[in-house]
DOLUM-438115 format. One line per 8 residues: for each residue x, y, z of C-alpha. Coordinates in pm, 1 decimal, decimal comma. Example, Ala and Ser with C-alpha at 12.3 -4.5 7.8 and 13.67 -1.06 7.14 Angstrom:
2
1230,0 -450,0 780,0 | 1367,0 -106,0 714,0
***
This chain:
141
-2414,5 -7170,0 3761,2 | -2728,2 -7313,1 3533,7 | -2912,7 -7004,1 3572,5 | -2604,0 -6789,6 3538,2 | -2556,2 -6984,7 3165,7 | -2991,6 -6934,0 3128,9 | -2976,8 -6543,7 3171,6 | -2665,8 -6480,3 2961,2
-2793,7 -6719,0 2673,3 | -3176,6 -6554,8 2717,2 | -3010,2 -6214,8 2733,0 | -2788,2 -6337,4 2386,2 | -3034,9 -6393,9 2229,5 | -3305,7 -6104,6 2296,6 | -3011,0 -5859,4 2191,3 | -2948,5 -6069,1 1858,7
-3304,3 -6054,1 1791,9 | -3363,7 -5692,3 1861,8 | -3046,4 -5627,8 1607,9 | -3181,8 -5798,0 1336,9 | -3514,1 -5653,7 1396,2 | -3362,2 -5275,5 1422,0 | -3189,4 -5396,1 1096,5 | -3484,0 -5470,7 883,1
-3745,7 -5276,5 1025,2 | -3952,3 -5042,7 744,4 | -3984,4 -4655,6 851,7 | -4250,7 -4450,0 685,1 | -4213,8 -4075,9 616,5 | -4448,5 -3798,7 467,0 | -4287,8 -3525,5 260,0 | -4288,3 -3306,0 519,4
-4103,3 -3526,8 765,5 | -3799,3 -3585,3 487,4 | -3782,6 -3246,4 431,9 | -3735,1 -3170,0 792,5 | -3446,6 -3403,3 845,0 | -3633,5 -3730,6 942,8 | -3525,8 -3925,3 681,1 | -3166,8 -4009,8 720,3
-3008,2 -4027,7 382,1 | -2862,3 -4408,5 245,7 | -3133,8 -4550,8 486,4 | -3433,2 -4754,4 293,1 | -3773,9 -4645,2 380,2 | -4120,6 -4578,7 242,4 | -4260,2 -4227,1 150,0 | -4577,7 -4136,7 72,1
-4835,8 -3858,7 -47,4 | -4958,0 -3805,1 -370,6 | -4788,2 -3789,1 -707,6 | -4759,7 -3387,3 -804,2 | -5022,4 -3281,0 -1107,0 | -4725,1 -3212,0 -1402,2 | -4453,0 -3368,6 -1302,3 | -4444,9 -3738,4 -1433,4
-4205,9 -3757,8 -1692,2 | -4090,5 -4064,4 -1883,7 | -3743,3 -4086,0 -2025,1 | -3684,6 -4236,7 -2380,9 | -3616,6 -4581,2 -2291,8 | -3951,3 -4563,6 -2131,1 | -3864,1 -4769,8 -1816,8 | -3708,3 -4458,5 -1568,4
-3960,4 -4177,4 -1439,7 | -3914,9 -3891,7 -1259,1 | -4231,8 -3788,3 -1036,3 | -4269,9 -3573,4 -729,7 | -4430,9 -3717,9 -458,6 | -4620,8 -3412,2 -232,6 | -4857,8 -3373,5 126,5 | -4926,9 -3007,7 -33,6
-4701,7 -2839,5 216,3 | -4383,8 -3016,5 70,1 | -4243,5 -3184,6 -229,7 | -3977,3 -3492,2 -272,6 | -3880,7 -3576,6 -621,4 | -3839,7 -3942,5 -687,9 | -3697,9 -4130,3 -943,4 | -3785,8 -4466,9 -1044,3
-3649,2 -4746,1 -1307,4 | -3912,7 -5025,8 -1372,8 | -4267,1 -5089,9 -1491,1 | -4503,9 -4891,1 -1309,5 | -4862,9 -5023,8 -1182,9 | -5134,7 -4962,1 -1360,0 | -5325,4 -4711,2 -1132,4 | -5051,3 -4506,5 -1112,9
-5079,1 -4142,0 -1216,0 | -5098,8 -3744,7 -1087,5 | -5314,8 -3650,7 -836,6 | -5355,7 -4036,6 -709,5 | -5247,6 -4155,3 -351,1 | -4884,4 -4351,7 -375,7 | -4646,8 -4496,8 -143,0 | -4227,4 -4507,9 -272,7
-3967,7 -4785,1 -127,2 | -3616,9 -4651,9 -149,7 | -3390,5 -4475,6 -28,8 | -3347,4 -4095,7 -39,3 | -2973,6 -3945,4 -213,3 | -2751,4 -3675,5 -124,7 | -2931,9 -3459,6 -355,7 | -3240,5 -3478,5 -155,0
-3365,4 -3691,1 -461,9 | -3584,3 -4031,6 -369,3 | -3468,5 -4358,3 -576,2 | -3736,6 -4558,1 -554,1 | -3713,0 -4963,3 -576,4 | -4102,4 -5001,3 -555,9 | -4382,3 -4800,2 -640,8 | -4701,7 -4902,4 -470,6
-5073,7 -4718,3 -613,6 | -5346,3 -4691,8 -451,1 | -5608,7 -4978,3 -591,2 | -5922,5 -4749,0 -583,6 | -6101,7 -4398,4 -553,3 | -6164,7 -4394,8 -215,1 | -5885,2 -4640,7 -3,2 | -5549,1 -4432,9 139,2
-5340,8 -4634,0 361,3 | -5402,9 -4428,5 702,2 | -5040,6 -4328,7 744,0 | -5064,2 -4169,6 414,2 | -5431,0 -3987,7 531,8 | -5264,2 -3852,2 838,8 | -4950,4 -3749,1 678,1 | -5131,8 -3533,4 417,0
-5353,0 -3401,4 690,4 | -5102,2 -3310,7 916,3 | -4928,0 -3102,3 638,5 | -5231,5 -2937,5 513,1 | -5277,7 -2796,5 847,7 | -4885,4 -2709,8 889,9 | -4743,2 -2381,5 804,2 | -4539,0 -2396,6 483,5
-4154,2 -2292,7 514,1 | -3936,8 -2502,4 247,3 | -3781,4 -2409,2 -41,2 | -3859,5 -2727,5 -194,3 | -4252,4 -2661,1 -223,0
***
């Protein structure tokens, strides 16, 4: 009977852990992954690539900006409310926290810059490598 009680506690417990761990685990996705159907919409997870040459804009209150994160096959647009970090801007390396809308349109809680010339996180490097050497086909590039 004790090891009857052992294995169903143990076996409690390993499935309560592995639901809180499926619950607040982090996925990352290139541009090319959401726009293949990866990223499942309402879910939070991080994007990266590089922010699009041209397409930063500010709005008026000066605290929301709309960007478009790339991997040079595809883009993701992103919008983001907050102050942004100080090595942020086009052409630079940047990873988004959020959560992608029905409109295929990322709403970013975080914005994380890359903090010099050379460094990109190595999912990032692999992502944008991997879609260089990928065929182009969306509509959204």
């Amino acid at each position: 009977m004790l090891v009857a009680f052992l294995l169903i506690g143990v076996g409690g417990a390993t499935a309560l852990a592995l639901t809180a761990f499926r619950k607040n685990i982090m996925y990352f996705y290139s541009p090319t992954q959401v726009a293949a159907g990866a990223a499942a919409n309402a879910h939070v997870f991080r994007l990266g690539g590089l922010v699009k040459k041209g397409t930063i804009q500010k709005s008026n209150n000066g605290l929301t900006t709309r960007f478009v994160v790339t991997d040079h096959a595809h883009n993701v647009p992103v919008v983001y409310t907050g102050i942004l970090p100080d090595l942020f801007r086009a052409g630079q390396g940047v990873v988004v926290h959020g959560r992608l809308g029905s409109k295929g349109v990322f709403t970013a809680d975080q914005v994380l810059a890359k903090h010099d010339a050379t460094y990109m996180p190595p999912t990032v490097k692999r992502a944008l490598k991997t879609a260089q050497t990928a065929p182009s086909t969306s509509p959204r590039s």
